[in-house]
PyMOL Python script that loads the backbone (N, CA, C, O; Angstrom):
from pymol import cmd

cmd.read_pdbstr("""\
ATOM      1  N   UNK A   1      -3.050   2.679 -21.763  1.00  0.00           N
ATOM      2  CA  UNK A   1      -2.920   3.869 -22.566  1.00  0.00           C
ATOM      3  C   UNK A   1      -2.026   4.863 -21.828  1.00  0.00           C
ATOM      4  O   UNK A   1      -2.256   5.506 -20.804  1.00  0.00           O
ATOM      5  N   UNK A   2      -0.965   4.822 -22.599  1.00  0.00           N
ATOM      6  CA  UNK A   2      -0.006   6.473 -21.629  1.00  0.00           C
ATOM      7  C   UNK A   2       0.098   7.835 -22.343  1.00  0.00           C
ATOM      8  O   UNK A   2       0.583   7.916 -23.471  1.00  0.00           O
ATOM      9  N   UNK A   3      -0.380   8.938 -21.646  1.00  0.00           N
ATOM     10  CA  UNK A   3      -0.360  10.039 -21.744  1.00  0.00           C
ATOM     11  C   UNK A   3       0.699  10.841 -21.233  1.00  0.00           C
ATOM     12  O   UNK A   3       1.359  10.296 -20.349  1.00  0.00           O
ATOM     13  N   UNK A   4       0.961  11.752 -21.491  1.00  0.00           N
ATOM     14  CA  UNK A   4       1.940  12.709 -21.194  1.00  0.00           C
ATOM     15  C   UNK A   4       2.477  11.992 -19.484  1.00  0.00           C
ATOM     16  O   UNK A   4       2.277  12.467 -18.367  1.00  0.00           O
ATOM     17  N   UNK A   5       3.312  10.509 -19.946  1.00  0.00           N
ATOM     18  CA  UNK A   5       3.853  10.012 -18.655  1.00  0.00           C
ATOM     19  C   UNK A   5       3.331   9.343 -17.980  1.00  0.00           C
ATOM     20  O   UNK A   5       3.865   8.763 -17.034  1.00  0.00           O
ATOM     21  N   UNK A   6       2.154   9.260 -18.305  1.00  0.00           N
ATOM     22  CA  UNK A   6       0.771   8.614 -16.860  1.00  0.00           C
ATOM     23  C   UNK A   6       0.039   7.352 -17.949  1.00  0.00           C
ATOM     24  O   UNK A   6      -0.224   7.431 -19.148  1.00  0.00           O
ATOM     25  N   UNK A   7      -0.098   6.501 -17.227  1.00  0.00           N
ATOM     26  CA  UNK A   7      -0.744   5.428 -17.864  1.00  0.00           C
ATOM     27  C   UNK A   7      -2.448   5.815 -17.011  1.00  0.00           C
ATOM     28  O   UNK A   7      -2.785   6.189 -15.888  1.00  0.00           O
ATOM     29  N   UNK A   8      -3.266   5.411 -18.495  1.00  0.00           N
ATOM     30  CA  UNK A   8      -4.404   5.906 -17.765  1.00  0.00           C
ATOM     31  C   UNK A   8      -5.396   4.467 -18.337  1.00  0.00           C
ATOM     32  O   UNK A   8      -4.997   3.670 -19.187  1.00  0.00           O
ATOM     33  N   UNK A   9      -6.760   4.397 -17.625  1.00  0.00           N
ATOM     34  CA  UNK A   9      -7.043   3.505 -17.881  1.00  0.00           C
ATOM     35  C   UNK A   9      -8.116   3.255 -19.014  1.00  0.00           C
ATOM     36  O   UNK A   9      -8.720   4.327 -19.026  1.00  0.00           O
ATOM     37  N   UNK A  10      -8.691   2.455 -19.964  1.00  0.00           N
ATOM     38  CA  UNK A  10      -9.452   2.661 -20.936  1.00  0.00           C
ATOM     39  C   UNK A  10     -10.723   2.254 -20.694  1.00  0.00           C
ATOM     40  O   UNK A  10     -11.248   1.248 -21.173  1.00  0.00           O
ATOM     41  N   UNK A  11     -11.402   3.325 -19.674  1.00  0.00           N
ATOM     42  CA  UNK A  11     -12.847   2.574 -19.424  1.00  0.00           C
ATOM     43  C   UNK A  11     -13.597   4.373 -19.528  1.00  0.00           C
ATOM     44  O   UNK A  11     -13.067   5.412 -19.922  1.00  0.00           O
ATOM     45  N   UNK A  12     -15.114   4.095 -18.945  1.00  0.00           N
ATOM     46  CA  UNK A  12     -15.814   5.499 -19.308  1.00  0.00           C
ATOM     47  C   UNK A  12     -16.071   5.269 -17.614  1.00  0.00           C
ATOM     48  O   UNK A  12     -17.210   4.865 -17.382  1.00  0.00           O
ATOM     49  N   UNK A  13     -15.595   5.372 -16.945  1.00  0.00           N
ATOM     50  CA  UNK A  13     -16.094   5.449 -15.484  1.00  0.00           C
ATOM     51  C   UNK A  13     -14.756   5.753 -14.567  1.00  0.00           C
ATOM     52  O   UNK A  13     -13.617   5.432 -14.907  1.00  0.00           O
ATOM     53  N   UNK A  14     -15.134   6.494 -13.230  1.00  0.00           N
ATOM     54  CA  UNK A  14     -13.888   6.129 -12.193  1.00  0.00           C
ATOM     55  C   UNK A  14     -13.659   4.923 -11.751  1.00  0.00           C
ATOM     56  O   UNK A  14     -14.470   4.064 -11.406  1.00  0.00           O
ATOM     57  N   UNK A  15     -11.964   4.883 -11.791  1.00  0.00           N
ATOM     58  CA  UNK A  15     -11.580   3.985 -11.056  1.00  0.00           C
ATOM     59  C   UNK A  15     -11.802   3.781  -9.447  1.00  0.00           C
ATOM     60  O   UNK A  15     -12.449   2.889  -8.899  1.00  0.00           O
ATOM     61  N   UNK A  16     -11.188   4.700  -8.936  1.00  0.00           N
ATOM     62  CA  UNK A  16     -11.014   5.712  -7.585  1.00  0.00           C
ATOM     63  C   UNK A  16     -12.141   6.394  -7.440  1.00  0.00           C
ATOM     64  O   UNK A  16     -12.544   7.372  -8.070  1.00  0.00           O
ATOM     65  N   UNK A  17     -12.700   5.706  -6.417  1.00  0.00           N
ATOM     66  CA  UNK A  17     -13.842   7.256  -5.707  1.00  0.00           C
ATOM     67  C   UNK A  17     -13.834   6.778  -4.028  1.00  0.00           C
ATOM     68  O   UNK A  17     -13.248   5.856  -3.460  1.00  0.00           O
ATOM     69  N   UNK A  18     -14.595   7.654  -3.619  1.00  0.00           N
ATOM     70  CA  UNK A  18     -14.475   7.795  -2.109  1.00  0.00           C
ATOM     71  C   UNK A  18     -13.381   8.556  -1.491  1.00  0.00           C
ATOM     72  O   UNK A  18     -13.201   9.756  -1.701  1.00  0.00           O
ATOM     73  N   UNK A  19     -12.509   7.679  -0.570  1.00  0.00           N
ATOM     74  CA  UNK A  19     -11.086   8.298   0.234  1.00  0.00           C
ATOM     75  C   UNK A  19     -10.489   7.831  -0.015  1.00  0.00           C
ATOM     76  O   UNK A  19     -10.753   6.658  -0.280  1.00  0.00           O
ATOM     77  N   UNK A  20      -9.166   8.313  -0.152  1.00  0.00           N
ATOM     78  CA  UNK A  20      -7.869   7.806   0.298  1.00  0.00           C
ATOM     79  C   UNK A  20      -8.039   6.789   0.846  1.00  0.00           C
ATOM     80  O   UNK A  20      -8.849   6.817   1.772  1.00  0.00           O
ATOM     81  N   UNK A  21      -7.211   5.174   0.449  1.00  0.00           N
ATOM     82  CA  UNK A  21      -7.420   3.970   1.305  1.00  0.00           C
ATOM     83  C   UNK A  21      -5.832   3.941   0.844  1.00  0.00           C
ATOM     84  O   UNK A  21      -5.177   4.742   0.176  1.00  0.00           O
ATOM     85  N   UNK A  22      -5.430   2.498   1.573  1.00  0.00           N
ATOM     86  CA  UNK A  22      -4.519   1.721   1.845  1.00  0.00           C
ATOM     87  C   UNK A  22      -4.183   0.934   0.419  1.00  0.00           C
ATOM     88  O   UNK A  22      -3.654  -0.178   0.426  1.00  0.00           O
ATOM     89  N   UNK A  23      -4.502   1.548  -0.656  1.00  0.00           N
ATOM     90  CA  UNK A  23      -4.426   0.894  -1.657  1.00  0.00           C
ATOM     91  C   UNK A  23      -2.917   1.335  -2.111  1.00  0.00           C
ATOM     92  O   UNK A  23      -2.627   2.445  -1.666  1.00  0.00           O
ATOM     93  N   UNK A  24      -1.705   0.610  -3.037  1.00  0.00           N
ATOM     94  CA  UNK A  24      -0.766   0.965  -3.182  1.00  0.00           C
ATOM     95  C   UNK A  24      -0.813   2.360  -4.302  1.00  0.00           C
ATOM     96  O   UNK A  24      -1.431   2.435  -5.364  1.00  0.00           O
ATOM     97  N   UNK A  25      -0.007   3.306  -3.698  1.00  0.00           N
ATOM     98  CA  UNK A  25      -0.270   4.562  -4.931  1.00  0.00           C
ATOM     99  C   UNK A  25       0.961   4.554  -5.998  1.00  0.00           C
ATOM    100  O   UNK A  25       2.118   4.283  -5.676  1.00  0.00           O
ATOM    101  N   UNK A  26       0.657   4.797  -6.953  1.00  0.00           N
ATOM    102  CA  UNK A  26       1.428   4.696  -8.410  1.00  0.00           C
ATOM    103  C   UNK A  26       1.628   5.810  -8.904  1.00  0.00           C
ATOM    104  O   UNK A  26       1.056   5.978  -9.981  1.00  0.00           O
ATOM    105  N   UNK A  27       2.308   6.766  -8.478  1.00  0.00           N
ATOM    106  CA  UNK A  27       2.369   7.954  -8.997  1.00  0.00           C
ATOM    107  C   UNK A  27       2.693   8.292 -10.942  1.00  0.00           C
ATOM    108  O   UNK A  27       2.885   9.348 -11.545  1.00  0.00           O
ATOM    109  N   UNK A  28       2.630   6.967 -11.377  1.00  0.00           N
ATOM    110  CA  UNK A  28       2.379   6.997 -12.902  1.00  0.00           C
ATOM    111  C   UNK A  28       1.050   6.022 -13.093  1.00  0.00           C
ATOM    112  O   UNK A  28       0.793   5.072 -13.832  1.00  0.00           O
ATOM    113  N   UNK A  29       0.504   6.568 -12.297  1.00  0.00           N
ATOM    114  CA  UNK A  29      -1.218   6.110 -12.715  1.00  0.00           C
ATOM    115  C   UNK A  29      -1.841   7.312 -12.890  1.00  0.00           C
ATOM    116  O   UNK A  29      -2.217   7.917 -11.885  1.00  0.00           O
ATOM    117  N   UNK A  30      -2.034   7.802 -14.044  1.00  0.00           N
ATOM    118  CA  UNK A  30      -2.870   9.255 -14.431  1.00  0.00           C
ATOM    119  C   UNK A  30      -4.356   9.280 -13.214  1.00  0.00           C
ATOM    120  O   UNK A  30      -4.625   9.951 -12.218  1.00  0.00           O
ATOM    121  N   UNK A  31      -4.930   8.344 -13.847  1.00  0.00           N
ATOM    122  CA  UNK A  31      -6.202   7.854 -12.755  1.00  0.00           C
ATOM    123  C   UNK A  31      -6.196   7.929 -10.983  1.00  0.00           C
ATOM    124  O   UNK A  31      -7.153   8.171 -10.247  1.00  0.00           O
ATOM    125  N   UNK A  32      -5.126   7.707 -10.705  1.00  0.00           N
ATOM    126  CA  UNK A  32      -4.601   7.327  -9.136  1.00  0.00           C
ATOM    127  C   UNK A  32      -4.172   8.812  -8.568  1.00  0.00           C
ATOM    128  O   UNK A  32      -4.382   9.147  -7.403  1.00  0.00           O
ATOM    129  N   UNK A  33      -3.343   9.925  -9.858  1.00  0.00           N
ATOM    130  CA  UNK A  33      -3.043  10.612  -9.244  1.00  0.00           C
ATOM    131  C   UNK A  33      -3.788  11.813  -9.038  1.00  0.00           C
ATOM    132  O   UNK A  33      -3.619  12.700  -8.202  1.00  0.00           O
ATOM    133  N   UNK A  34      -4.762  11.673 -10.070  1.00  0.00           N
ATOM    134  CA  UNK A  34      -6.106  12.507 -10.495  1.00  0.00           C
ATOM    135  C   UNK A  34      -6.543  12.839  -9.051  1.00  0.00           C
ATOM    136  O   UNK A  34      -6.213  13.745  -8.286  1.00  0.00           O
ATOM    137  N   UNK A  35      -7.836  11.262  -8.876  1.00  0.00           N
ATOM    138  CA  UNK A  35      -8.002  11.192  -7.408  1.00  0.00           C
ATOM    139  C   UNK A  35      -7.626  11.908  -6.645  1.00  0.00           C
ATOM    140  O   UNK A  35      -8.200  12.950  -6.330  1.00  0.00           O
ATOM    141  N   UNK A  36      -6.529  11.477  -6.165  1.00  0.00           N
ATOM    142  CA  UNK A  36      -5.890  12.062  -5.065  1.00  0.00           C
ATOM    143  C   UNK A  36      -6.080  13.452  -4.993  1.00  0.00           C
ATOM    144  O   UNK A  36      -6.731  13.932  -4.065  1.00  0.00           O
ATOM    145  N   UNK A  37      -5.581  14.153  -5.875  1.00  0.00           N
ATOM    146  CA  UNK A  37      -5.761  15.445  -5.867  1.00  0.00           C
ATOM    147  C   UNK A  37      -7.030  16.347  -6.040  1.00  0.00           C
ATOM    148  O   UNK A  37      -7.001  17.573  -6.142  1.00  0.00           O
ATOM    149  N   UNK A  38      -7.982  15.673  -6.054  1.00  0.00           N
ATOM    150  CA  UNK A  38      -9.374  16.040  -5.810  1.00  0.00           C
ATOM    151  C   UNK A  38      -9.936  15.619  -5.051  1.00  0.00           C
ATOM    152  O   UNK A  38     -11.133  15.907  -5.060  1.00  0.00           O
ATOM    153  N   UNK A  39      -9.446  14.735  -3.999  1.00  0.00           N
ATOM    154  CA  UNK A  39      -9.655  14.542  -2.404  1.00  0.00           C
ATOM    155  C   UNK A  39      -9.033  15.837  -1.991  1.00  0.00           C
ATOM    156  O   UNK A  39      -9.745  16.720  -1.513  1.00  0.00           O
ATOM    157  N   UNK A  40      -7.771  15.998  -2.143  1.00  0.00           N
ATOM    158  CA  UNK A  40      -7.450  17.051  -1.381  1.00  0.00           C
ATOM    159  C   UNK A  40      -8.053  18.163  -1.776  1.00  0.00           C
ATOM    160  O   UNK A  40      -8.654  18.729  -0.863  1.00  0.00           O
ATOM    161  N   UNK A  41      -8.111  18.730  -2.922  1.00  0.00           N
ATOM    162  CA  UNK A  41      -8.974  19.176  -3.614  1.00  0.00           C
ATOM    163  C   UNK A  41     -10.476  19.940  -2.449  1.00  0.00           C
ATOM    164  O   UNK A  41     -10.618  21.106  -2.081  1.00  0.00           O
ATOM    165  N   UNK A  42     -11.218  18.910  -2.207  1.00  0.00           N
ATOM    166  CA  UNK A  42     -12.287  18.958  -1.120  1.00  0.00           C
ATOM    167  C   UNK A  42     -12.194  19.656   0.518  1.00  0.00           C
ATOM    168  O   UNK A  42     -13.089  19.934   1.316  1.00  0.00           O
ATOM    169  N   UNK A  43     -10.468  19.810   0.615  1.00  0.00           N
ATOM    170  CA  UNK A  43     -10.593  20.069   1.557  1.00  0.00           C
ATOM    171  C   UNK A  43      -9.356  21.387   1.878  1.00  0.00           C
ATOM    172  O   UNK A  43      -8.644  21.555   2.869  1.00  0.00           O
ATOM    173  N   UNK A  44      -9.468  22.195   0.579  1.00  0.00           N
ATOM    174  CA  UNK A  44      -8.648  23.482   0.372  1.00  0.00           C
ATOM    175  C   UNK A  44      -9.627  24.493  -0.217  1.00  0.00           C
ATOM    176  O   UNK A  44     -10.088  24.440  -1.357  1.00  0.00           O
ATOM    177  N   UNK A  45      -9.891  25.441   0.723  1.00  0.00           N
ATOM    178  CA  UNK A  45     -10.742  26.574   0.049  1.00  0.00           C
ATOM    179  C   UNK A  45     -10.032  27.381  -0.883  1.00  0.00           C
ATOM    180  O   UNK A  45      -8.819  27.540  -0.742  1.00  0.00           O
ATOM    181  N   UNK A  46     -10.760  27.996  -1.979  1.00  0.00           N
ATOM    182  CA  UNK A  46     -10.393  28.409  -2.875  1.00  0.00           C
ATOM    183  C   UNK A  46      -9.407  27.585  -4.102  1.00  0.00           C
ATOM    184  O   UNK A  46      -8.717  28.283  -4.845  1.00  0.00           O
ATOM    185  N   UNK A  47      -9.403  26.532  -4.201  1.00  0.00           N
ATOM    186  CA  UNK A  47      -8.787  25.260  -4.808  1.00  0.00           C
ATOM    187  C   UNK A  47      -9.047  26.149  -6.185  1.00  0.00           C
ATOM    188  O   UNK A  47      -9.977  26.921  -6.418  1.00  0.00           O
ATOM    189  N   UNK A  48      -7.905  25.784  -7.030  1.00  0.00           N
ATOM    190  CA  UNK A  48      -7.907  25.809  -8.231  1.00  0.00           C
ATOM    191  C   UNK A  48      -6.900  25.003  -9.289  1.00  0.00           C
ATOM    192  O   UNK A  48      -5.927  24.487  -8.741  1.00  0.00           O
ATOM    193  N   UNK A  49      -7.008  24.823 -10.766  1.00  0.00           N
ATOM    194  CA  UNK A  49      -6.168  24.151 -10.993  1.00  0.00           C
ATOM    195  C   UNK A  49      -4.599  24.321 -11.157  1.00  0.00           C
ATOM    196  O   UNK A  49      -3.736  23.491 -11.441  1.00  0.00           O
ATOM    197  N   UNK A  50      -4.535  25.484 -10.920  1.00  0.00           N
ATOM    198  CA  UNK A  50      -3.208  25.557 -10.867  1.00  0.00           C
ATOM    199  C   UNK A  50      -2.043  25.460  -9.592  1.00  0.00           C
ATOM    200  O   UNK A  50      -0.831  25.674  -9.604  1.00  0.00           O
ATOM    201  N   UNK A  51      -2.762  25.138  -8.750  1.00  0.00           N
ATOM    202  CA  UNK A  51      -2.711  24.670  -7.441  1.00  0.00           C
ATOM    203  C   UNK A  51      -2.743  23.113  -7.830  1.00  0.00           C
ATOM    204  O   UNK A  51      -1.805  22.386  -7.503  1.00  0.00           O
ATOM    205  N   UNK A  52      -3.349  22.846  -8.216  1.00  0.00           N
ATOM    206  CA  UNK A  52      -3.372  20.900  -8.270  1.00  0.00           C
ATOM    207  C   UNK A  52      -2.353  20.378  -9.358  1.00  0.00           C
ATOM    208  O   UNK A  52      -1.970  19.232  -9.594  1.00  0.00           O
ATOM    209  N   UNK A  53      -1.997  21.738 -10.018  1.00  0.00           N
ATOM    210  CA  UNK A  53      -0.459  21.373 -11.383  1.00  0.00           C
ATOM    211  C   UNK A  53       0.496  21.599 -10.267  1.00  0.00           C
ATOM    212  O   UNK A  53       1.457  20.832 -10.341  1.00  0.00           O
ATOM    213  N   UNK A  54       0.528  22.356  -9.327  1.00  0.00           N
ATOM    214  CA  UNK A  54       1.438  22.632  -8.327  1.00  0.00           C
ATOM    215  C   UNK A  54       1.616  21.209  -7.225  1.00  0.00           C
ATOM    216  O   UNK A  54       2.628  20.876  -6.608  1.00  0.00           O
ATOM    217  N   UNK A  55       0.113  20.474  -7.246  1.00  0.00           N
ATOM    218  CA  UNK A  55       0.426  19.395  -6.658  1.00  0.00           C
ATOM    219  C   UNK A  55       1.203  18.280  -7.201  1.00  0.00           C
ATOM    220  O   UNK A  55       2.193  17.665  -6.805  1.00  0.00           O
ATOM    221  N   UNK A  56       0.379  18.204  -8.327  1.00  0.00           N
ATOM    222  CA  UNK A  56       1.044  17.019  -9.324  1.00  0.00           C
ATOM    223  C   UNK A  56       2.754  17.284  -8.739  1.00  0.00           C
ATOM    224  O   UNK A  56       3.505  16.544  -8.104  1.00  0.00           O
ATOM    225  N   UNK A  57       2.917  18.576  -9.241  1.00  0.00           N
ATOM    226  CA  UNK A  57       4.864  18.307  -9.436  1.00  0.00           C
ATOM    227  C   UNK A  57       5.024  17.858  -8.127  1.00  0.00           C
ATOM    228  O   UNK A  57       5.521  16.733  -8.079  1.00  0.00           O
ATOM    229  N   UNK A  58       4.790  18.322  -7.142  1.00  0.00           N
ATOM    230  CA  UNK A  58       5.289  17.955  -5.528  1.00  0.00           C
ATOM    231  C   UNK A  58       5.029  16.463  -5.405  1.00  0.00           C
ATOM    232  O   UNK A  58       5.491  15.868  -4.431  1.00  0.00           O
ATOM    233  N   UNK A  59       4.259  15.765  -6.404  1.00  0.00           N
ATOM    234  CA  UNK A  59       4.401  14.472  -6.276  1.00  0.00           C
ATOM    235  C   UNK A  59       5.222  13.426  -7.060  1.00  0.00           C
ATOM    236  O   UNK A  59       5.444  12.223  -6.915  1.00  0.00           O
ATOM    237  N   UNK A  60       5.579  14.361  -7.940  1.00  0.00           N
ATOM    238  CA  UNK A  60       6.267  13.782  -9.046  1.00  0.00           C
ATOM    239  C   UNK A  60       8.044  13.951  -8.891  1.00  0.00           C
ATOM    240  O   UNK A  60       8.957  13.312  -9.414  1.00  0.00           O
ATOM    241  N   UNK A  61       8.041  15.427  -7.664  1.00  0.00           N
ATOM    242  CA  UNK A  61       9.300  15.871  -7.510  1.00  0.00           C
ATOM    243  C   UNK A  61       9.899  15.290  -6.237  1.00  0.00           C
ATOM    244  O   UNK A  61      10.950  14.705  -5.976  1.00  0.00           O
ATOM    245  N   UNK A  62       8.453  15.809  -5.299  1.00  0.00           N
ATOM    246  CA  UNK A  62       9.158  15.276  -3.599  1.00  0.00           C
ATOM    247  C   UNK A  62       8.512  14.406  -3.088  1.00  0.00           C
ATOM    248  O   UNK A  62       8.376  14.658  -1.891  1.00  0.00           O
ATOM    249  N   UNK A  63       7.833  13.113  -3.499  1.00  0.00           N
ATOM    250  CA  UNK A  63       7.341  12.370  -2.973  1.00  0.00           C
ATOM    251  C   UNK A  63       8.340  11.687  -2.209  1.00  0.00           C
ATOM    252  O   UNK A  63       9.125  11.302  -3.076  1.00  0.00           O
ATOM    253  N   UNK A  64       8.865  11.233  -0.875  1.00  0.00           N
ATOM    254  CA  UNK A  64       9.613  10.307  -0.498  1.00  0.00           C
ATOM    255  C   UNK A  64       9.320   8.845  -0.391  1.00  0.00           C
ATOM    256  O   UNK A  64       8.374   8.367   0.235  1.00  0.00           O
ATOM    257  N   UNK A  65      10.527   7.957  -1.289  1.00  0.00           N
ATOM    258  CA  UNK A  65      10.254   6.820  -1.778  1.00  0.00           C
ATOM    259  C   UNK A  65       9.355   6.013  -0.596  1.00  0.00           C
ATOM    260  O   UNK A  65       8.296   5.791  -1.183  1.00  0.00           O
ATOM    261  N   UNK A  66       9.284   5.695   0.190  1.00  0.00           N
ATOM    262  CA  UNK A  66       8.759   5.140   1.569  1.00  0.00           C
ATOM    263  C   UNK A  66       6.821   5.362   1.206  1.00  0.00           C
ATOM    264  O   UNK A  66       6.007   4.461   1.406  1.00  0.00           O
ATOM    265  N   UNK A  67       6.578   6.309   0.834  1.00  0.00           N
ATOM    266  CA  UNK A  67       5.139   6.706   0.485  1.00  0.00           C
ATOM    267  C   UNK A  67       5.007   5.980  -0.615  1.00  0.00           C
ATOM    268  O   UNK A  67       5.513   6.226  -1.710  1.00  0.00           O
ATOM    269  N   UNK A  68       4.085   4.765  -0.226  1.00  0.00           N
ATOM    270  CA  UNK A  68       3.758   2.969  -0.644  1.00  0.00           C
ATOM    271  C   UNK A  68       2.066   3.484  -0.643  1.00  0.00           C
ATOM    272  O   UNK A  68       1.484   2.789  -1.476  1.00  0.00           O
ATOM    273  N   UNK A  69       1.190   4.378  -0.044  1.00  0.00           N
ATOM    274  CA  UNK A  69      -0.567   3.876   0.095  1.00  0.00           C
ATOM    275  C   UNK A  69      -0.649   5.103   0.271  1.00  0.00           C
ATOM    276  O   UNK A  69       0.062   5.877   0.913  1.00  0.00           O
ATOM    277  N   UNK A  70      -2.352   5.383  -0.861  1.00  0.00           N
ATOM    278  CA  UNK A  70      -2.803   6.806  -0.676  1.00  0.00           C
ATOM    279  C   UNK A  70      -2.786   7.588   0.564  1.00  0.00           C
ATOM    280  O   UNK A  70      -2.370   8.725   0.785  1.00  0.00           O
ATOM    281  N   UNK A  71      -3.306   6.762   1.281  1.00  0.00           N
ATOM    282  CA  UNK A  71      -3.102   7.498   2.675  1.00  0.00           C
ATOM    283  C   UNK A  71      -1.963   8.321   3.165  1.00  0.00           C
ATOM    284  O   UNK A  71      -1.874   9.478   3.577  1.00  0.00           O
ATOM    285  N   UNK A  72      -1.009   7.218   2.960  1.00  0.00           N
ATOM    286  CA  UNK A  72       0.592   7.995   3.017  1.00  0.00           C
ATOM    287  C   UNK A  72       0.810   9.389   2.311  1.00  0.00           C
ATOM    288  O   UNK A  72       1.231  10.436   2.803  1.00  0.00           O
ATOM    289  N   UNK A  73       0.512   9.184   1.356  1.00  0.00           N
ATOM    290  CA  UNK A  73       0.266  10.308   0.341  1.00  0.00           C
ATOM    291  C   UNK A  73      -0.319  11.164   0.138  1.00  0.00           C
ATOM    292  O   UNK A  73      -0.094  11.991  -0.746  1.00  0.00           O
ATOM    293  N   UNK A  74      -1.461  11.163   1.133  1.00  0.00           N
ATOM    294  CA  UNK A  74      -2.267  12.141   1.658  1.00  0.00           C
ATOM    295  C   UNK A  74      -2.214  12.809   2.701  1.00  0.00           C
ATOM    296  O   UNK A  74      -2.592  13.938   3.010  1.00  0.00           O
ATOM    297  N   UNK A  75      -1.552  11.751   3.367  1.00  0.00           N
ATOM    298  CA  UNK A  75      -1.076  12.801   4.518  1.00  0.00           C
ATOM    299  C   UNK A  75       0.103  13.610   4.468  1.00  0.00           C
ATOM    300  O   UNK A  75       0.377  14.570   5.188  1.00  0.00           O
ATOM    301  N   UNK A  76       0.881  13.027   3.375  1.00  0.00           N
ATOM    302  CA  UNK A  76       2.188  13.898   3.305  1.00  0.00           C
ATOM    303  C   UNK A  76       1.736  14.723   2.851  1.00  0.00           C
ATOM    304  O   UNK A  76       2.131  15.753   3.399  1.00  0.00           O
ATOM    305  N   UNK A  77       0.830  14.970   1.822  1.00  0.00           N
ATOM    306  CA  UNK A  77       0.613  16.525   1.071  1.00  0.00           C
ATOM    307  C   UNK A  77       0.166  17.507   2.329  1.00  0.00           C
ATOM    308  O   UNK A  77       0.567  18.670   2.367  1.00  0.00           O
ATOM    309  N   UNK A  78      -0.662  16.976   3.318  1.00  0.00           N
ATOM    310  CA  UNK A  78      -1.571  17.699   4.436  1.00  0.00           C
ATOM    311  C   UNK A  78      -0.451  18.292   5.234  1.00  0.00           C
ATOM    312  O   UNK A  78      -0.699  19.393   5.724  1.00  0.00           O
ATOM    313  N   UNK A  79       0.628  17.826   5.442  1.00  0.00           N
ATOM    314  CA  UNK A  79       1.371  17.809   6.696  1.00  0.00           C
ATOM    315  C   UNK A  79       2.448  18.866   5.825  1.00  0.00           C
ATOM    316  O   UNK A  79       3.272  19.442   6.535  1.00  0.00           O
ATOM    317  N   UNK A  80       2.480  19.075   4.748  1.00  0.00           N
ATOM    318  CA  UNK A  80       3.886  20.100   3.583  1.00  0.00           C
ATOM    319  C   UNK A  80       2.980  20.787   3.359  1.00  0.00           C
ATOM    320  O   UNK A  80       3.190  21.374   2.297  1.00  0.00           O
ATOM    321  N   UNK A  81       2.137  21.025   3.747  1.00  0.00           N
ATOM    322  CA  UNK A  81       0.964  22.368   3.291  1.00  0.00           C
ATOM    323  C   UNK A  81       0.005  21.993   2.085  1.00  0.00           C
ATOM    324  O   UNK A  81      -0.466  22.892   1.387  1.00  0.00           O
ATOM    325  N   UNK A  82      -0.140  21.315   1.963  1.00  0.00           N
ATOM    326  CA  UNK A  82      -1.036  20.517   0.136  1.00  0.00           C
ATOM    327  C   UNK A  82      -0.161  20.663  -0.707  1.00  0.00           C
ATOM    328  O   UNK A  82      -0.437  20.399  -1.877  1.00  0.00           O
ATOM    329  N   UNK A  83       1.387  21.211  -0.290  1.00  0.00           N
ATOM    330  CA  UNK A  83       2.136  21.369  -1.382  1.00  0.00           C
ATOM    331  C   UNK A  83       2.121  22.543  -2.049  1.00  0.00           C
ATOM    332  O   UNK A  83       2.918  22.852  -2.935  1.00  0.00           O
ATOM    333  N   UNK A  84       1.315  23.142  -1.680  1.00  0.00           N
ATOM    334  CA  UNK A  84       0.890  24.750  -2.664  1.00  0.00           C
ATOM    335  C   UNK A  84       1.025  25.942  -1.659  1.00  0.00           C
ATOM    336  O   UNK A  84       0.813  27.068  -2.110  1.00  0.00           O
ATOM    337  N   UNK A  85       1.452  25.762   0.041  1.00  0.00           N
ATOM    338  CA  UNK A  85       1.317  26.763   0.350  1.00  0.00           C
ATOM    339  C   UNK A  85       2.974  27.355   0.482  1.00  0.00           C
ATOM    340  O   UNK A  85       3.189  28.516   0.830  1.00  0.00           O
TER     341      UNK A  85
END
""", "prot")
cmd.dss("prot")
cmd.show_as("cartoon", "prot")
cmd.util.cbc("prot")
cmd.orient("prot")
């Protein structure tokens, strides 16, 4: 099922829970990119969503191609400020 760009998946449950793993990230996985951003999410005080629309684009805009696994992808947001600062 694709939504505004993002293929999402057709079930009533998460796909993704826990951490960030080594799993390959798909930045057109609605589901994958969700996640992610509510890991980081957990670990930004005062989090809101317009901060996590601010993430989305930084992933959609500056992800560098080389960032293959959430992890990667998590740490790049950590290390550019979550992208929002």
């Amino acid at each position: 099922m694709e939504k505004a760009g993002y293929l999402w998946a057709d079930r009533g449950y998460a796909l993704y829970d826990g951490e960030p793993s080594r799993r390959v990230f798909d930045k057109k996985n609605g589901d994958q990119v969700l996640f992610l951003i509510n890991c980081c999410a957990t670990f930004i005080e005062g989090f809101t969503s317009e901060k996590g629309k601010i993430m989305e684009e930084k992933i959609h805009s500056e992800l560098p191609a080389g960032m293959k696994s959430e992890i990667s992808v998590f740490n790049w947001l950590r290390q550019n400020g979550w992208g929002i600062l």
